[in-house]
Structure formats: structure tokens, C-alpha cells
ROVEXDO-581883 format. One record per residue: residue in one letter; chain; x, y, z of N, C-alpha, C in turn. Coordinates in Angstrom, 3 decimals, padded with zeros to 6 digits. Example, Ala and Ser with C-alpha at 12.3 -4.5 7.8 and 13.67 -1.06 7.14 Angstrom:
[r 'A'; 'A'; [013.190; -005.690; 007.800]; [012.300; -004.500; 007.800]; [013.200; -003.300; 007.800]]
[r 'S'; 'A'; [012.850; -002.250; 007.080]; [013.670; -001.060; 007.140]; [012.900; 000.030; 007.870]]
This chain:
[r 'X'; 'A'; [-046.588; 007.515; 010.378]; [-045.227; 007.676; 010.845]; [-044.519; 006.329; 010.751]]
[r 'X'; 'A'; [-043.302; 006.217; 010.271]; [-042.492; 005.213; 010.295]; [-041.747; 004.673; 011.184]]
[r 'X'; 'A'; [-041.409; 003.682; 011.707]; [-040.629; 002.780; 012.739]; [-038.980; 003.283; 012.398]]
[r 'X'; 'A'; [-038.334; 003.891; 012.832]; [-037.135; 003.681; 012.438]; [-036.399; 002.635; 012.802]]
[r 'X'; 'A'; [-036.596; 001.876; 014.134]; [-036.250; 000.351; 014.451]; [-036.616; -000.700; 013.410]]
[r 'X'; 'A'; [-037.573; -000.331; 012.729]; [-037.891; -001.273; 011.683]; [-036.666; -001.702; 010.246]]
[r 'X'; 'A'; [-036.413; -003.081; 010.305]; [-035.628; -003.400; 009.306]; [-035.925; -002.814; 008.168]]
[r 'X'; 'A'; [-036.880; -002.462; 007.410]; [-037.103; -002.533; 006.558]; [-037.051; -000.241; 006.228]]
[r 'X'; 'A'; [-036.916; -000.010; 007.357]; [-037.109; 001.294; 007.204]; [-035.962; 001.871; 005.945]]
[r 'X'; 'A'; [-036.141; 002.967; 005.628]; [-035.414; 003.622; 004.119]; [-035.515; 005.298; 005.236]]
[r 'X'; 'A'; [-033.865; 005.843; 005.090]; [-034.133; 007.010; 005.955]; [-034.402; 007.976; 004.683]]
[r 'X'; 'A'; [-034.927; 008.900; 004.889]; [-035.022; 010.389; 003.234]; [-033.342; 010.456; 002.931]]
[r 'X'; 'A'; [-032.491; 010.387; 003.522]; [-031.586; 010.856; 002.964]; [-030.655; 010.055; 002.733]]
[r 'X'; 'A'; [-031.422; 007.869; 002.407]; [-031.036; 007.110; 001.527]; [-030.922; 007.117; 000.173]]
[r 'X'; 'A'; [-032.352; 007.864; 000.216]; [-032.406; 008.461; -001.361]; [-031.599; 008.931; -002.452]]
[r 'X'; 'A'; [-030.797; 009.791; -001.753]; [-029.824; 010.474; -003.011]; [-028.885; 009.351; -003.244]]
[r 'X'; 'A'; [-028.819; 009.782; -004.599]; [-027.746; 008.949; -005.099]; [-026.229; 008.745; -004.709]]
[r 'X'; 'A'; [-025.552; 007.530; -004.319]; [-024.251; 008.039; -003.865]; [-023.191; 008.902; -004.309]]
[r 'X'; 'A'; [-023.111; 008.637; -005.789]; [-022.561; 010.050; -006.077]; [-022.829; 011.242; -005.919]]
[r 'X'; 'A'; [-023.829; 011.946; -005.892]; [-024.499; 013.277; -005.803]; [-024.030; 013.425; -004.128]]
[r 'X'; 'A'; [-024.158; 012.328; -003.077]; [-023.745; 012.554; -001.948]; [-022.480; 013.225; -001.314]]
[r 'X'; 'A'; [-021.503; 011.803; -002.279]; [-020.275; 012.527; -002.208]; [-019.536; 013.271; -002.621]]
[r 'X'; 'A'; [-020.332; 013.367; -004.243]; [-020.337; 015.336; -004.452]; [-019.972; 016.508; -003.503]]
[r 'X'; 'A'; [-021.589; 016.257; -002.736]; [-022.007; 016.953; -001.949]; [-020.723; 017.170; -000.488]]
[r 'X'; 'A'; [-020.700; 016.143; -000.115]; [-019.720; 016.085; 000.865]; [-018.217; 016.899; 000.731]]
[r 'X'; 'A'; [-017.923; 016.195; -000.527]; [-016.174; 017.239; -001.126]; [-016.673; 018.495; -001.319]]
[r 'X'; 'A'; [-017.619; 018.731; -001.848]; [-018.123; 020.593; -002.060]; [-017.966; 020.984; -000.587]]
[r 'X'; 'A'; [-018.873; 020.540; 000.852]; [-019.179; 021.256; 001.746]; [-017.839; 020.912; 002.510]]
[r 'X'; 'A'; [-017.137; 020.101; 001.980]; [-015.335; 019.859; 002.856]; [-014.385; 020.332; 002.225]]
[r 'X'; 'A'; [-014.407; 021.284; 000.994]; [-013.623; 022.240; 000.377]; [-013.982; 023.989; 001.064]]
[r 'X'; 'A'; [-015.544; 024.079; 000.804]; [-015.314; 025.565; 001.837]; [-015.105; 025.412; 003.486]]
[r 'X'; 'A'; [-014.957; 024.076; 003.806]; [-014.294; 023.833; 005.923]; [-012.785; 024.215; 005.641]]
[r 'X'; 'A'; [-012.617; 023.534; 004.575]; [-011.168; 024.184; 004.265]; [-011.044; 025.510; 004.312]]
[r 'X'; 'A'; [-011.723; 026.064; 003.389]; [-011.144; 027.670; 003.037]; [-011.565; 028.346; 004.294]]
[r 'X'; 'A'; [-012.981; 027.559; 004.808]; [-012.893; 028.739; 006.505]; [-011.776; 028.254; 007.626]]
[r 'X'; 'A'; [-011.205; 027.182; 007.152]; [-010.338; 026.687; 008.219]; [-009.186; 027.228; 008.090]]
[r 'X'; 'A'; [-008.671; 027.836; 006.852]; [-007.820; 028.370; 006.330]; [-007.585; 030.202; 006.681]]
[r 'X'; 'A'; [-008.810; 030.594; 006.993]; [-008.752; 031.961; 006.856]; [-008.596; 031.823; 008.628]]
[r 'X'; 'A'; [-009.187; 030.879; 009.181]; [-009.226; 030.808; 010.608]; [-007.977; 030.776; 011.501]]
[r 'X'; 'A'; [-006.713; 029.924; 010.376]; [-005.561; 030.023; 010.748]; [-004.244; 030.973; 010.365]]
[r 'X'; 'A'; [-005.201; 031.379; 009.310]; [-004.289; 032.833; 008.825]; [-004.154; 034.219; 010.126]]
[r 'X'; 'A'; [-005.676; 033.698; 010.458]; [-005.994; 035.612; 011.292]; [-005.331; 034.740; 012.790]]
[r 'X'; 'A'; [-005.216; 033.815; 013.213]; [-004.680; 033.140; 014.449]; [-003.071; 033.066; 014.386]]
[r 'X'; 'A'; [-002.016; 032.692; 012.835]; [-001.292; 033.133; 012.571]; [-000.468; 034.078; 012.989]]
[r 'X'; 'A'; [-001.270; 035.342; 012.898]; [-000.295; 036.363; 013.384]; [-000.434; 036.844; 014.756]]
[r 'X'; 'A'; [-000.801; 035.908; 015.869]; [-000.957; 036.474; 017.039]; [001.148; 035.987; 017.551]]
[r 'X'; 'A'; [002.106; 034.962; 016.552]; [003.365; 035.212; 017.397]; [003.939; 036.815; 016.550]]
[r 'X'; 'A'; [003.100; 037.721; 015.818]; [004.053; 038.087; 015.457]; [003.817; 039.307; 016.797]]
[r 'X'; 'A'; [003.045; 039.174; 017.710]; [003.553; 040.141; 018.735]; [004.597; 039.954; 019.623]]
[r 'X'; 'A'; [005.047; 039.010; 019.443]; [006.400; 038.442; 020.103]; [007.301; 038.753; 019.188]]
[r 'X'; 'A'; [007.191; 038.822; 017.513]; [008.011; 039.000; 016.828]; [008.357; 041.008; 017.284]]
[r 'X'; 'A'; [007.631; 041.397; 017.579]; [007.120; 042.829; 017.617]; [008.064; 043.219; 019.207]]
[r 'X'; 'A'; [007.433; 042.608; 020.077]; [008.320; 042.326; 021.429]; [009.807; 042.577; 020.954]]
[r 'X'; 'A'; [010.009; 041.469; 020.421]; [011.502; 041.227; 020.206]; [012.214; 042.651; 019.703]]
[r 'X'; 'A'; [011.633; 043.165; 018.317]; [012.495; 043.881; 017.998]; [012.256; 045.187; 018.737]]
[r 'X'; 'A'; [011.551; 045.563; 019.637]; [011.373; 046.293; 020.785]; [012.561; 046.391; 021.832]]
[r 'X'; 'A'; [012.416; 045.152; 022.036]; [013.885; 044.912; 023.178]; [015.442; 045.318; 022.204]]
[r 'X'; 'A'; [015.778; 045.083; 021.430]; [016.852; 045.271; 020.378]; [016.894; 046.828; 020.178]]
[r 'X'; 'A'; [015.512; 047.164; 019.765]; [016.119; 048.660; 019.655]; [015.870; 049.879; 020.434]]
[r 'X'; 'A'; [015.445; 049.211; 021.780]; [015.325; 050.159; 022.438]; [016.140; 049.809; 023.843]]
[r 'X'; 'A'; [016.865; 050.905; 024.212]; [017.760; 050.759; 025.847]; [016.806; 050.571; 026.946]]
[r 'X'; 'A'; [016.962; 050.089; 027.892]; [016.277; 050.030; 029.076]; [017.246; 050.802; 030.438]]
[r 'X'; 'A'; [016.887; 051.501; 031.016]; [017.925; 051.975; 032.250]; [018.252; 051.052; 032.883]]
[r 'X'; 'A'; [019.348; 051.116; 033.521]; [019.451; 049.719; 034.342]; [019.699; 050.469; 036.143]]
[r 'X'; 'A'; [019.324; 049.881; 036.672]; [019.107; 050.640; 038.363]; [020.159; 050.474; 038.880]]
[r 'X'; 'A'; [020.682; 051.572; 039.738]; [021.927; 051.877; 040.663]; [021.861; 050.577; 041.651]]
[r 'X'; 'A'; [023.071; 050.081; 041.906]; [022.819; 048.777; 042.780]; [023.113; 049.419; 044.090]]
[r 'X'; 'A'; [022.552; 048.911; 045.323]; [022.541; 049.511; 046.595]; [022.939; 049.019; 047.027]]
[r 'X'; 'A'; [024.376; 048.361; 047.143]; [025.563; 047.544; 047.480]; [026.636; 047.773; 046.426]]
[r 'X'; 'A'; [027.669; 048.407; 047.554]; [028.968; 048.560; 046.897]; [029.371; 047.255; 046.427]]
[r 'X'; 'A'; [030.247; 047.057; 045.241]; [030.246; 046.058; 044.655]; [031.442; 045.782; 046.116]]
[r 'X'; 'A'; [032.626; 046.480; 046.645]; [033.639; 045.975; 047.417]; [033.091; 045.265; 048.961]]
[r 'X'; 'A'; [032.036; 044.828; 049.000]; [031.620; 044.407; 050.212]; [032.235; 043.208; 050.541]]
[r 'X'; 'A'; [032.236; 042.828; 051.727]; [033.175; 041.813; 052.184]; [032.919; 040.577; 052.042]]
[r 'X'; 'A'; [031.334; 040.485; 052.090]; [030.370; 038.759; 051.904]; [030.082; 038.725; 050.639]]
[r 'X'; 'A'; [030.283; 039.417; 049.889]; [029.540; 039.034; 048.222]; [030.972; 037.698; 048.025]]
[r 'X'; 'A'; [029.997; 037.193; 047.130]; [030.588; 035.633; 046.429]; [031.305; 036.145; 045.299]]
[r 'X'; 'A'; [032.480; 035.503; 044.836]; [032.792; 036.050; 043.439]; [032.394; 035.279; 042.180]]
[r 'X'; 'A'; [031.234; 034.603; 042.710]; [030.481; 034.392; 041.612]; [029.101; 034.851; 041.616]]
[r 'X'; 'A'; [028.788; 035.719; 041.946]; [027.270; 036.205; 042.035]; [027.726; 037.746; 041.162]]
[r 'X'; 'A'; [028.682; 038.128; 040.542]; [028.893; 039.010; 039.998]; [029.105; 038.424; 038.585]]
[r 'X'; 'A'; [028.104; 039.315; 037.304]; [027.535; 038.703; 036.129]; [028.599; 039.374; 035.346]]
[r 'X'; 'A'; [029.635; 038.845; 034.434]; [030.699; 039.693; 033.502]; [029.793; 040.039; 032.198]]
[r 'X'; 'A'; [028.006; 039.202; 032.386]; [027.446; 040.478; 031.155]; [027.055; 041.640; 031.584]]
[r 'X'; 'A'; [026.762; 042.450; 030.135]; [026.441; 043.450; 030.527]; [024.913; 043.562; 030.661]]
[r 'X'; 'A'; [023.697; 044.178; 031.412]; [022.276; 044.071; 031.117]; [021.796; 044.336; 029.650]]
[r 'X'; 'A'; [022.683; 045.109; 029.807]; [021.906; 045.650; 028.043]; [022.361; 044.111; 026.837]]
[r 'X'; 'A'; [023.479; 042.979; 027.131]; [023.626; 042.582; 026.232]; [022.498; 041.513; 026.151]]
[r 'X'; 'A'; [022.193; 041.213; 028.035]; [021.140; 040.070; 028.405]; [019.485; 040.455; 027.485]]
[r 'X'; 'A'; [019.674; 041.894; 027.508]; [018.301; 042.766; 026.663]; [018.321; 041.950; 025.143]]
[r 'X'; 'A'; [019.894; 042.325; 024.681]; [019.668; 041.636; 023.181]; [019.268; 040.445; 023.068]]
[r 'X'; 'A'; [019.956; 039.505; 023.911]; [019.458; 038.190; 023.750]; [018.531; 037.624; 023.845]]
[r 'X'; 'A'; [017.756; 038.129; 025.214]; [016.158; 038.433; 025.250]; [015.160; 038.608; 024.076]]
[r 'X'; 'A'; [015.683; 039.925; 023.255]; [015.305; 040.313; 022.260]; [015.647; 039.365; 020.940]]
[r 'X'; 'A'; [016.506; 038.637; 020.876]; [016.925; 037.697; 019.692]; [015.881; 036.169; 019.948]]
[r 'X'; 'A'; [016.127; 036.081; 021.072]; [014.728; 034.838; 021.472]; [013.509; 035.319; 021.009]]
[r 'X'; 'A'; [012.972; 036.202; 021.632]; [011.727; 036.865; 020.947]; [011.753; 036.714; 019.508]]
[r 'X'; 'A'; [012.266; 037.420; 019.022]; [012.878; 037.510; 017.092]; [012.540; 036.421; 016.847]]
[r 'X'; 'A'; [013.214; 035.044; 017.109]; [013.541; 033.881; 016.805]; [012.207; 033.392; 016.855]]
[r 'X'; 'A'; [011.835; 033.174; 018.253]; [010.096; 032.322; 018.329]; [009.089; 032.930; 017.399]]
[r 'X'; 'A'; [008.842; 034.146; 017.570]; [007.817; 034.791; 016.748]; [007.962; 034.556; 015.429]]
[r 'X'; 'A'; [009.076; 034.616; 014.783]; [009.250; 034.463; 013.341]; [009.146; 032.953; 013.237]]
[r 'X'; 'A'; [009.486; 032.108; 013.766]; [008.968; 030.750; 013.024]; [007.371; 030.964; 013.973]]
[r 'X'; 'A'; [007.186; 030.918; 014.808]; [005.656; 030.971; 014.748]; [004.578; 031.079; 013.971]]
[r 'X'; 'A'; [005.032; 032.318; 013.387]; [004.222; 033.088; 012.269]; [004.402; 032.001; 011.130]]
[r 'X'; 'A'; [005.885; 032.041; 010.505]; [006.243; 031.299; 009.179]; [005.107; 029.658; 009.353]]
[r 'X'; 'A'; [005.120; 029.056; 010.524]; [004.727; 027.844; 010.915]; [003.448; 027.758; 010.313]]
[r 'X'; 'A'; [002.624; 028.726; 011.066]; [001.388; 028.442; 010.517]; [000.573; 029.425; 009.557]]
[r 'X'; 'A'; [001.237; 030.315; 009.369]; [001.165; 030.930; 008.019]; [000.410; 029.921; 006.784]]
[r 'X'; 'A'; [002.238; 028.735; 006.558]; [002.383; 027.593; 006.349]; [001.374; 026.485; 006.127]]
[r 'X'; 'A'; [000.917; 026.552; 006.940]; [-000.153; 025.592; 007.489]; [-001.297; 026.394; 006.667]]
[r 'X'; 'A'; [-001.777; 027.421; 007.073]; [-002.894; 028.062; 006.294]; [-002.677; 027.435; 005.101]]
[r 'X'; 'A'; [-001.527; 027.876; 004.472]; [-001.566; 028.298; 002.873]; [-001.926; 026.951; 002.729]]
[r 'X'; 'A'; [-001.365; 025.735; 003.369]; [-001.240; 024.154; 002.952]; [-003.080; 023.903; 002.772]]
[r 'X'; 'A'; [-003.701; 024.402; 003.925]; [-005.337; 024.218; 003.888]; [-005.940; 024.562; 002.943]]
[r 'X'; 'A'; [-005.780; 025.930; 002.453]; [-006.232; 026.563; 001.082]; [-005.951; 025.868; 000.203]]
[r 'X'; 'A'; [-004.493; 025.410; 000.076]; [-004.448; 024.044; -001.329]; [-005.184; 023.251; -001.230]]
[r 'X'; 'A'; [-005.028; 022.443; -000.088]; [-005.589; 021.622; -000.177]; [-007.435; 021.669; -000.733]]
[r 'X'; 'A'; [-008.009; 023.102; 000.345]; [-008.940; 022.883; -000.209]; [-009.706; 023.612; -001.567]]
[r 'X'; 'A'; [-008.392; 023.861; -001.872]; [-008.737; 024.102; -003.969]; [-008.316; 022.352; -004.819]]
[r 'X'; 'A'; [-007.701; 022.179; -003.887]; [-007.919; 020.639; -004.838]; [-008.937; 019.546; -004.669]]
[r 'X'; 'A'; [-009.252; 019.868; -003.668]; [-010.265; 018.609; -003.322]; [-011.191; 019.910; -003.977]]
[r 'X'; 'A'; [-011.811; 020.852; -004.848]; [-012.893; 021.159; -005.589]; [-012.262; 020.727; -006.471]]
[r 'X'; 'A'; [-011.185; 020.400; -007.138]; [-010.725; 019.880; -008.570]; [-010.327; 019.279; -008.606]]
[r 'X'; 'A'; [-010.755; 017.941; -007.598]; [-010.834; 016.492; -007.439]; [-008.774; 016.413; -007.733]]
[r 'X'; 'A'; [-008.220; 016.811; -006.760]; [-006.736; 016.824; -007.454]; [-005.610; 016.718; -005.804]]
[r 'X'; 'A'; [-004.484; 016.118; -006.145]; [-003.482; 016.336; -005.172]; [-004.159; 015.148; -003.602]]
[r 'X'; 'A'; [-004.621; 014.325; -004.079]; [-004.729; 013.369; -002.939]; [-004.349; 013.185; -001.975]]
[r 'X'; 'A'; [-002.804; 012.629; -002.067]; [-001.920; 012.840; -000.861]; [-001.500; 014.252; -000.154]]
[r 'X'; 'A'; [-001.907; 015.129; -000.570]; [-001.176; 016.292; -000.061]; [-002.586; 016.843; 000.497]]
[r 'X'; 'A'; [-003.727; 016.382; 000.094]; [-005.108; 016.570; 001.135]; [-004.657; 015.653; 002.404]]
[r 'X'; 'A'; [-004.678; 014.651; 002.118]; [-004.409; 013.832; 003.740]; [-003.208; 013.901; 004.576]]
[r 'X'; 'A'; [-002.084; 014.797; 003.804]; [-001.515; 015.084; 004.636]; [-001.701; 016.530; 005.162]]
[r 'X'; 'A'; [-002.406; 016.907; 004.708]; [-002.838; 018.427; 005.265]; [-003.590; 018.313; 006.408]]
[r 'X'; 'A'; [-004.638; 016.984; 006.258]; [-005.379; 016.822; 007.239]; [-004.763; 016.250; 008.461]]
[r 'X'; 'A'; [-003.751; 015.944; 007.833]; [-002.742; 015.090; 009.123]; [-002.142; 016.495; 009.922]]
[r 'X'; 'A'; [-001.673; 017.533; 009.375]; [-001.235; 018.851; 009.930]; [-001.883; 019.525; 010.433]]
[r 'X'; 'A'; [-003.515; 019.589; 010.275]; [-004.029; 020.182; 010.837]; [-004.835; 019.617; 011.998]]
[r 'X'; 'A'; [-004.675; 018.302; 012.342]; [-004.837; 017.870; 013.791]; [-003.886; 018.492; 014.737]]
[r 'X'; 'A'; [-003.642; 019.492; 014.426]; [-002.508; 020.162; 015.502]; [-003.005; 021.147; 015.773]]
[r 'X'; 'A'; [-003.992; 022.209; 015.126]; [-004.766; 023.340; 015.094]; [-006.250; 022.598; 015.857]]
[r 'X'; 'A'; [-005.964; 022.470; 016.995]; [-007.134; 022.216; 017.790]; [-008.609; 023.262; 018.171]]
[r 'X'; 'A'; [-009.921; 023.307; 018.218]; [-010.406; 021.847; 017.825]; [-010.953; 022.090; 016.704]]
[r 'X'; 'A'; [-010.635; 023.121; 016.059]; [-011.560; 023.371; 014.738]; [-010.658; 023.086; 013.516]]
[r 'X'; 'A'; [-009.401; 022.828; 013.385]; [-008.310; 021.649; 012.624]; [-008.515; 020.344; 012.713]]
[r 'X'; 'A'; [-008.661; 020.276; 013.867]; [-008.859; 018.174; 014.288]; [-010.069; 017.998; 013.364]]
[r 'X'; 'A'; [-011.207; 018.395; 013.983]; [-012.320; 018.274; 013.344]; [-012.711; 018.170; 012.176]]
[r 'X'; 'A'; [-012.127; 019.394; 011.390]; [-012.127; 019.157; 010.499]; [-010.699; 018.034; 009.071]]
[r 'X'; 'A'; [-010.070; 017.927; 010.086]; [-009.193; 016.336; 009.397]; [-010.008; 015.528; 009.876]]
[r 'X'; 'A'; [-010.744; 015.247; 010.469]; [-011.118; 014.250; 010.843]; [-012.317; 013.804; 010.022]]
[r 'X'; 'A'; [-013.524; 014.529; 009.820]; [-013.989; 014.615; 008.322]; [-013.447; 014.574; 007.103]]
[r 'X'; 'A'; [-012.422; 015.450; 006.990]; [-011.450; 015.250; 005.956]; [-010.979; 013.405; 005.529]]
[r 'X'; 'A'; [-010.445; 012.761; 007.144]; [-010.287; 011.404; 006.452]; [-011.640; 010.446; 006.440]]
[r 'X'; 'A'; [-012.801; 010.509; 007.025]; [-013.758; 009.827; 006.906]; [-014.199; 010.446; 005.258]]
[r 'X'; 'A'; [-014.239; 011.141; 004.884]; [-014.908; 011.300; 003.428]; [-013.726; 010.658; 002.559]]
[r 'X'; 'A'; [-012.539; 011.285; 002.351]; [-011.785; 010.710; 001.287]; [-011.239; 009.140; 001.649]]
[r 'X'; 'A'; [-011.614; 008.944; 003.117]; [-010.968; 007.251; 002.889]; [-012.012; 006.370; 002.226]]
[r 'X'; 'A'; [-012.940; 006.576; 001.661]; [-014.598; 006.130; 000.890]; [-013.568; 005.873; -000.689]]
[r 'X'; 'A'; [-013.764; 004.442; -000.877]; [-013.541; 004.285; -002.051]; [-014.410; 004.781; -003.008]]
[r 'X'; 'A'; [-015.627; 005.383; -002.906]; [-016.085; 005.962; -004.123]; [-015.740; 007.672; -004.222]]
[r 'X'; 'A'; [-014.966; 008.262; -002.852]; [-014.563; 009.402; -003.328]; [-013.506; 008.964; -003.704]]
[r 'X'; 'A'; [-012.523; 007.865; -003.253]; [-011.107; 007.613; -003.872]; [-011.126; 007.523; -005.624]]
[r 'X'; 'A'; [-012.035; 006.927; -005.775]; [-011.847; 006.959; -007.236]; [-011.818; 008.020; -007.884]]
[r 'X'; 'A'; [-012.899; 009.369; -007.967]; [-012.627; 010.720; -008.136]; [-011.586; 011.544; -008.280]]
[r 'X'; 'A'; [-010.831; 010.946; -007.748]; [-009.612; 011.342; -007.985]; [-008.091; 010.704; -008.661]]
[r 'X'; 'A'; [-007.351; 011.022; -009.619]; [-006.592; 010.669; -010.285]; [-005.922; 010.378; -009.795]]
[r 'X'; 'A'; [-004.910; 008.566; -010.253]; [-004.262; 008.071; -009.305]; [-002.688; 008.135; -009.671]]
């Protein structure tokens, strides 16, 4: 058995050659991509139930309840009486909904598709900057985005994967 404290120690997996390594590395950090990618596709569409919400509220009426106070009462404020109507407060309700859900979705839709490029180029050693900035976008998709940018910049900041790629 070997000393691993020992200076002189060689670990097994000094052995491979550095290229074949970092081969190895861009191969197994192109499919983190594509699962990171499919991971944010199916996570993606959880605003479109807000998008779904929304157009719920828009096209459908809600009753609105008999108020149990004559509006002519003597203590009401004349500002506690609303000149909207409920149903218009419904639309607007419903247009917020609309609004969030649809860039939600578009957002990281977005983001997916950007991961999938990215990780079809880093298999065809291609698009450099638009890998590290992908990886920069997907530190926002916590923790299985971070993580994987974060590998993402420890492998490609290696001047021998930098070279691999066309400058």
C-alpha cells in the first residue's frame, strides 16, 4: 500500500494523459448541460399556471356579494367607497397574472434553450463566450444551475481546454 502523504506518491488518475482528461471532462460537462437543460425546461412551465390563473380570471365572472350596509348610512367615509367596478379589479388581477406567467415561462424557457446551446457547443468545441455566459445565467437556477456553472468555469478557465477552442 502506498503513502499518499508521501512526496513522491503518483495518484492512478495522474496517469491519463491531460488531454484525454480534458476530453473527458467537456464530454461529461456537455451531457450536465443537456440534463440541466431538460431540468429547466420541465421547471419552466410551472409559471405557466399563473399564466393559466390569469386567463381564468379574464374569462370568467365571479358573483360579487350583496353588501349588508346601505350604501346611505350616515358614518361611511366618502372615501371608503371604490368608483371601480369588482369585475374590472378581476381583470386587472387577471392581466397581472397574464403578465408574470408569460415572462416567467418566456424567461426560462430561454434559459433552457441557452443551456442546450451551450451544451452542443462545448461537444463541438465552439461558441466560448456564450458557454460562460450561460454559465453565468445559470447561477440563478439554484442549486443544480450554480453547480453546474461552477464546473462549467473551473474546466473551461484551464488553458489547455482554452485552447480547444477557436479564438
Amino acid at each position: 500500500m502506498t503513502n499518499p502523504y508521501d512526496p513522491t506518491y503518483t495518484p492512478s488518475y495522474a496517469s491519463v494523459p491531460a488531454g484525454q482528461a480534458d476530453n473527458d471532462h467537456l464530454r461529461i460537462l456537455a451531457i450536465c448541460h443537456y440534463v440541466c437543460a431538460a431540468i429547466q425546461a420541465l421547471t419552466g412551465l410551472m409559471p405557466a399556471f399563473y399564466l393559466a390563473m390569469g386567463v381564468f380570471f379574464l374569462t370568467h365572472s365571479f358573483p360579487t356579494p350583496a353588501s349588508t350596509y346601505p350604501s346611505t348610512t350616515p358614518f361611511a367615509s366618502p372615501y371608503s367607497a371604490s368608483t371601480a367596478s369588482p369585475a374590472s379589479d378581476e381583470k386587472v388581477v387577471g392581466w397581472v397574472f397574464v403578465a408574470m406567467g408569460s415572462i416567467g415561462v418566456i424567461f426560462v424557457e430561454t434559459c433552457a434553450f441557452l443551456t442546450l446551446l451551450s451544451g452542443l457547443s462545448i461537444a463541438k468545441r465552439r461558441r466560448y463566450m456564450l458557454i460562460m455566459i450561460s454559465a453565468g445565467v445559470n447561477c440563478l437556477f439554484m442549486p443544480h444551475g450554480t453547480i453546474l456553472a461552477i464546473f462549467t468555469f473551473v474546466v473551461l478557465l484551464r488553458p489547455s481546454v482554452r485552447n480547444q477552442f477557436p479564438r
